[in-house]
Each structure stands twice: as C-alpha cells, then as structure tokens.
C-alpha positions as CSV (number, residue, x, y, z in Angstrom):
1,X,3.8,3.2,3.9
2,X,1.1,3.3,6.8
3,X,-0.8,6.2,4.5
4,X,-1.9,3.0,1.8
5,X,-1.7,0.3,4.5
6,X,-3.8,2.6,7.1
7,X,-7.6,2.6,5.5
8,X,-7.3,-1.6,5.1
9,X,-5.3,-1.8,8.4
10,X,-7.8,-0.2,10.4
11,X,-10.3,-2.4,10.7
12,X,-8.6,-5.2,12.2
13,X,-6.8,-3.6,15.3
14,X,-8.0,-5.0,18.2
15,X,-9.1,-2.5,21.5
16,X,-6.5,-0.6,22.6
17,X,-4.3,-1.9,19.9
18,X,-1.8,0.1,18.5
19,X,0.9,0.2,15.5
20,X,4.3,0.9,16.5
21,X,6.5,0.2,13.2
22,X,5.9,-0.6,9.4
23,X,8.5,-1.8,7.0
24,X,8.4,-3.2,3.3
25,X,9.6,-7.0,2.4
26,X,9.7,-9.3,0.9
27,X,8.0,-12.7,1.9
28,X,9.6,-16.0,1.9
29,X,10.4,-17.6,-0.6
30,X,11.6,-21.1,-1.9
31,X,14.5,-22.1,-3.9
32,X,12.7,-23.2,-6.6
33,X,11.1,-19.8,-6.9
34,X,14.2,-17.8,-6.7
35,X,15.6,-20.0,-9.4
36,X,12.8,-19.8,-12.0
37,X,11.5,-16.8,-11.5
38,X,15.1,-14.2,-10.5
39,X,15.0,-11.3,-9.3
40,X,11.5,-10.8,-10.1
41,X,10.7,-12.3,-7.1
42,X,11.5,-9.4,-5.2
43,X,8.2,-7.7,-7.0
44,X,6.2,-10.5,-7.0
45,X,6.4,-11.8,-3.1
46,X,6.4,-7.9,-1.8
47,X,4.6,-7.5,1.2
48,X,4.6,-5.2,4.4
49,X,5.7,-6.1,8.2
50,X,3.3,-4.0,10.9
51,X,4.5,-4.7,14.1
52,X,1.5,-3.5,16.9
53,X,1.5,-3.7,20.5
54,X,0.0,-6.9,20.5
55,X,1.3,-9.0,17.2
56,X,3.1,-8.6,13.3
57,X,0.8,-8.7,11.0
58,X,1.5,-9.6,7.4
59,X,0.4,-7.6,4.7
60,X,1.0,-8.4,0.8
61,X,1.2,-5.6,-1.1
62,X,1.8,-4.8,-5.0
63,X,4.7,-3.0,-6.4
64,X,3.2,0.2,-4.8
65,X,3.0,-0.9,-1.6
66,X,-0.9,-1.0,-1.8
67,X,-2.3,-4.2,0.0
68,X,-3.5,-7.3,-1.8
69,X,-6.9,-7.8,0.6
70,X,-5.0,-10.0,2.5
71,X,-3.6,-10.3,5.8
72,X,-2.2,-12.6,8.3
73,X,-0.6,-12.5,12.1
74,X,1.9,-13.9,14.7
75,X,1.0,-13.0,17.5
76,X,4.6,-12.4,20.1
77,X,2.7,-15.8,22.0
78,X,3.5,-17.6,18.7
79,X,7.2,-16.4,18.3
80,X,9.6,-18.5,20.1
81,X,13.0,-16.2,19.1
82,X,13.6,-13.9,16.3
83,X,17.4,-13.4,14.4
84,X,17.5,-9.7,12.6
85,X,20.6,-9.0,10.9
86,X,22.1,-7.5,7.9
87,X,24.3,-5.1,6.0
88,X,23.3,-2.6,3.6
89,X,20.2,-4.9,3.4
90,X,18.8,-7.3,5.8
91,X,16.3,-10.3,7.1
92,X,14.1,-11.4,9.5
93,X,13.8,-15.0,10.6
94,X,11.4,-15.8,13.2
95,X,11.1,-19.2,14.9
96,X,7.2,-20.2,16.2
97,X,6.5,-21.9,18.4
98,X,4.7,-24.9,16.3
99,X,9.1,-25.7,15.6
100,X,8.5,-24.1,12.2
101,X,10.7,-21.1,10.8
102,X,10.8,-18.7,8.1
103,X,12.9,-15.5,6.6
104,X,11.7,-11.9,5.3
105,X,13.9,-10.3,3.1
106,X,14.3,-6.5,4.3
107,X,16.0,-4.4,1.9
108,X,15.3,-1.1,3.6
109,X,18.9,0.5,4.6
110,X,19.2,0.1,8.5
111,X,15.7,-1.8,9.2
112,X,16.5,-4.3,10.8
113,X,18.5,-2.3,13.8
114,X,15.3,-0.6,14.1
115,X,13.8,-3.9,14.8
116,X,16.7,-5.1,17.4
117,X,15.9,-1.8,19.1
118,X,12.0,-2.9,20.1
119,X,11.5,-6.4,19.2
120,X,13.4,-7.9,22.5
121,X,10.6,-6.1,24.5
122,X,7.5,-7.7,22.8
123,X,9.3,-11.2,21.8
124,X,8.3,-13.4,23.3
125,X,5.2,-12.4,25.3
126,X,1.5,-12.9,25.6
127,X,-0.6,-16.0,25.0
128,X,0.0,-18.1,22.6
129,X,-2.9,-19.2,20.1
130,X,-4.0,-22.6,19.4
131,X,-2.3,-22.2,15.3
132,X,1.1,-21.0,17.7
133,X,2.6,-20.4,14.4
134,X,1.7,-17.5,11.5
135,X,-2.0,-17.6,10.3
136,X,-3.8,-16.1,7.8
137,X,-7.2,-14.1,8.6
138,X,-10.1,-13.4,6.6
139,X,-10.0,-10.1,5.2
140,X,-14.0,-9.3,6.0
141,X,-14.2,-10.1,8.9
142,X,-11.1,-11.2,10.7
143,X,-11.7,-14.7,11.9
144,X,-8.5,-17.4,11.0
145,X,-8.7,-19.1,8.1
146,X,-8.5,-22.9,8.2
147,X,-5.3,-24.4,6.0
148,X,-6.9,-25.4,2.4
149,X,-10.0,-24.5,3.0
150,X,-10.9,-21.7,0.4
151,X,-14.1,-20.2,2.4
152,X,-14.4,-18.4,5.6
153,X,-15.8,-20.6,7.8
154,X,-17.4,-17.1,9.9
155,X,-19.0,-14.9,7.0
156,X,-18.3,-17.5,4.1
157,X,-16.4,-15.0,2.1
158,X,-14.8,-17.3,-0.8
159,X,-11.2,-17.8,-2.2
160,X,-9.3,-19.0,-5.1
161,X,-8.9,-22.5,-4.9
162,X,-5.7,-24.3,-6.3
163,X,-7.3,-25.9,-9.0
164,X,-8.8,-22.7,-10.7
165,X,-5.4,-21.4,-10.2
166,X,-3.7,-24.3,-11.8
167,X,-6.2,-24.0,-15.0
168,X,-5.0,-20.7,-15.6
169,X,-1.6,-21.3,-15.2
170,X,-1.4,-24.3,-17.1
171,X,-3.8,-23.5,-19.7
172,X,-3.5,-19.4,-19.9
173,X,-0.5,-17.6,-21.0
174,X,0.4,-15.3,-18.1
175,X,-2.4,-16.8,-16.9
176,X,-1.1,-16.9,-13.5
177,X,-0.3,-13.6,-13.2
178,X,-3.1,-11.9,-14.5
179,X,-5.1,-13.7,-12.0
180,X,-2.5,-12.0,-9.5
181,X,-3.0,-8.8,-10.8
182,X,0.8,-8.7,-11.9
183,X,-0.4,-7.7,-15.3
184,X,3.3,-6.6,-16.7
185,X,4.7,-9.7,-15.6
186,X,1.4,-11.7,-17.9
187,X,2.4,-9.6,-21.1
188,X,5.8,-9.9,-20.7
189,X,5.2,-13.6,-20.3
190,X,2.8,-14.3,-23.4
191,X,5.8,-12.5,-25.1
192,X,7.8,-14.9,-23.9
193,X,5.5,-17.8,-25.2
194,X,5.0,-16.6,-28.1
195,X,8.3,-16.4,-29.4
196,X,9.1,-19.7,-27.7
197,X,6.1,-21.3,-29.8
198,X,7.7,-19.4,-33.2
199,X,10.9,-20.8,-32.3
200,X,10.1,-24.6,-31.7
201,X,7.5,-24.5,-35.0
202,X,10.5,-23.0,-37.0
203,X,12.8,-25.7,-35.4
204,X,10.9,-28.6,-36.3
205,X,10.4,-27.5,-39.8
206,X,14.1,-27.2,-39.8
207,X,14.0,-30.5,-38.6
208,X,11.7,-32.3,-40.7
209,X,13.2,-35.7,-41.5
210,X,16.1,-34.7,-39.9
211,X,16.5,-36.8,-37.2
212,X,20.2,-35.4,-35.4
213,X,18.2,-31.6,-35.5
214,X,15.8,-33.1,-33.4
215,X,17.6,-32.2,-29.8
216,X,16.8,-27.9,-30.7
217,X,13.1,-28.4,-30.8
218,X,12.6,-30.8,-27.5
219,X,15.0,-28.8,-25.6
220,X,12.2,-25.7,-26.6
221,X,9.2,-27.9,-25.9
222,X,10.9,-28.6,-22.4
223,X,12.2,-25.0,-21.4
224,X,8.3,-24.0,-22.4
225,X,7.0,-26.4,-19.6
226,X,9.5,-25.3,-16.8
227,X,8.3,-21.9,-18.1
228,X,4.8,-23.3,-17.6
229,X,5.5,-24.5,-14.4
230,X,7.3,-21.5,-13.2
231,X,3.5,-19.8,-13.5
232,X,1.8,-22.5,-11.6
233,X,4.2,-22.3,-8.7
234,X,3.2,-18.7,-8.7
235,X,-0.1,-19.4,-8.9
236,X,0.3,-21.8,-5.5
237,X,1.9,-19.1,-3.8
238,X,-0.6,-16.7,-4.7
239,X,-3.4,-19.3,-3.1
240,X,-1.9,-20.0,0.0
241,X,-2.2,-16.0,0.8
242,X,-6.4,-16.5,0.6
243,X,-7.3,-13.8,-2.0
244,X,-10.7,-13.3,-2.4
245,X,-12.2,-14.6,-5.5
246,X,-13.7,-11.3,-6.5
247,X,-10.2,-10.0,-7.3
C-alpha cells in the first residue's frame, strides 16, 4: 500500500515525521448511502489510514488503492478516545475532541489488533489544533482547508464546488461518477437509466387512456429520481473530500 501512497505522501510529512502503519478502509458513511447505493459503497468511499508519529492522516484512494489528490489529518491532540474492534473484519471509531465521532470500516483480517497494539501510546497526545476534530488539507501545498470554501485560501488552488457537482448529477447520467472518476460505476448507471426511461415510455403507452395502469409508470418516474438522487448524494460526498477541479 505505502508503494502507491508513498510518492503523494511524501510531501506532506512534517520534520522528523515518520509513518509507522498503513491500512485500507473504508470511510464513513451514512445510512442513506448504504441504502441507495449497497455494497458498492465499499468501492466507492475506499480510502487509506496512515498512522505517523505525529497524526492519521486520511487518504482516499480508488479501487487500486491509488490516492484521489486528497488528504486530511487528526492529529492524536484532536482524538479524545478511540474503540477498535472486530472479528474476521473490523472498525475504527474515534471520538475528537470537538464532541464529534465517526467509524472506518476495516476489512483487513486482524487490523484492528494491530492498531490496539500501538494506538494506546500515541492516543491521546500532543497539542490539539484550533479544528480539534479531522480536517482536510490542501493537497499543493498543505495548509487546512476552510469548511465550504472550494479555494485554498494559501496558494488558491480551486475545488469542485457543490453546485457544479449537483448539475452533473442531476442533469448527467452517471454524471456523478464520472466526475469522480468511478467510470464503471457512470456506464453501468446510464445502463441503468436507459432501460428505466424504455421502461416507463413503454408503460405509459400501455397506459394510454388507461387510467388504473397508471400506478407502473409513476412508480418508474419515482424510482428514476431516488436513482437520481442516489448520484447527487455521491456527488456531495465526493465535494466534501476537496478534489481539485483539474481532476
């Protein structure tokens, strides 16, 4: 993992900073998004957890593990407690110290005994920064990012903004996740459109003066809109993890 997390990684270690222990996730995620999107989500909120010897830095990654030009950290300041358990799989829930808390899904065999055996020693400890919660940096030139606001304020670098993404996903099929760069996912999805769009044009021909066949086609026209607005809850996900614009 470290070998296609290393080159972007590099950069942003501080003096004297080192990496101690990588491990794939998956990032948290709602209930809403479990339930629209299944167990896709698993390939869609992947991400990778570097623990160094002064925070955990937040990585997401594609389905390759390659990272996403993005990256945020907790430093152990920030971390009130952290709970890592499991069985053939596992999870890690940290609790910051802003009183907000949040789970990774670990479904590496045996990770999270690795990270009982050295998180005790680094959790909590150091200085707390003024965000005393998880943050997102800019991925030029590693200053934090300011919540909704889709520029660095340091080198200006630009992000997507939530109401580009929300064009696309609204007004694109798959249009949310070829702006991700989950192309599959956008193919399989404009499949999925398309037949929903054959479907609900045959229906209401079927339907045509018909008034009791009316229920087939609405209930088509409504399962295309959740569909719809299973992309633009991707899409708000994908914004909140400040992708530059360029990608």
């Amino acid at each position: 993992m470290l070998a296609k997390l290393g080159p972007f990684l590099k950069k942003f270690l501080e003096p004297e900073e080192r990496i101690l222990y990588a491990l794939p996730a998956v990032a948290p995620m709602t209930a809403l998004e479990q339930f629209l999107k299944g167990w896709h989500v698993y390939y869609l909120k992947a991400c990778a957890l570097v623990f160094t010897t002064k925070r955990m830095l937040y990585v997401p990654t594609d389905t390759g593990g390659k990272p996403r030009q993005s990256l945020a950290q907790a430093r152990y300041g920030d971390i009130a407690s952290f709970t890592a358990k499991g069985m053939l799989s596992g999870y890690l829930e940290l609790a910051y110290k802003s009183g907000r808390k949040e789970k990774f899904t670990i479904q590496s065999f045996g990770e999270w005994k690795k990270l009982n055996a050295f998180l005790p020693k680094l959790v909590p400890g150091g200085e707390p920064t003024d965000r005393r919660d998880r943050h997102f940096l800019c991925p030029r030139c590693a200053k934090p990012l300011t919540r909704g606001v889709y520029m660095c304020p340091s080198c200006r670098l630009r992000f997507r903004t939530m109401a580009q993404a929300a064009r696309l996903a609204l007004l694109v099929p798959g249009g949310a996740y070829f702006l991700t760069g989950h192309v599959w996912f956008g193919v399989l999805n404009v499949m999925a459109e398309l037949f929903l769009v054959i479907f609900i044009l045959s229906t209401l021909v079927a339907a045509h003066g018909k008034a009791e066949l009316m229920a087939a086609p609405i209930f088509l026209v409504v399962l295309l809109a959740v569909h719809r607005l299973s992309g633009l809850e991707h899409a708000r996900g994908f914004v909140a993890q400040y992708i530059p614009a360029k990608n």
